[in-house]
C-alpha positions, 0 to 999 in steps of 0.5 A: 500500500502507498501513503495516498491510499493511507491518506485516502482510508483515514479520511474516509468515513466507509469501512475499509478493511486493511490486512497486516501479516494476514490479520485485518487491522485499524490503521490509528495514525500515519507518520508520512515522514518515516513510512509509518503507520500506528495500527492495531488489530480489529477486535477487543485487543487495543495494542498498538504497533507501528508498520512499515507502510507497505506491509499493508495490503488493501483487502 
């Protein structure tokens, strides 16, 4: 995935679903200067970790 489509997602008020290492995930925040995002896993648990931006796929 690339930084517009990230932009592209947050801003966006549909449900996108985003897979990291097969796990669908809420993208929380992008850090555009390092490649980054801060995500965490959909469901109960509220851990938090930052990817690299193309580690995210678009499902």
């Amino acid at each position: 995935m690339d930084i517009k489509r990230i932009k592209q997602i947050l801003s966006s008020s549909a449900d996108i679903e985003v897979m990291y290492n097969g796990a669908s995930v809420w993208i929380d925040e992008l850090h555009e200067e390092e490649g980054l995002v801060t995500c965490h896993l959909r469901g109960p648990l509220e851990e938090r970790t930052q990817v690299e931006v193309d580690q995210l796929v678009e499902k």
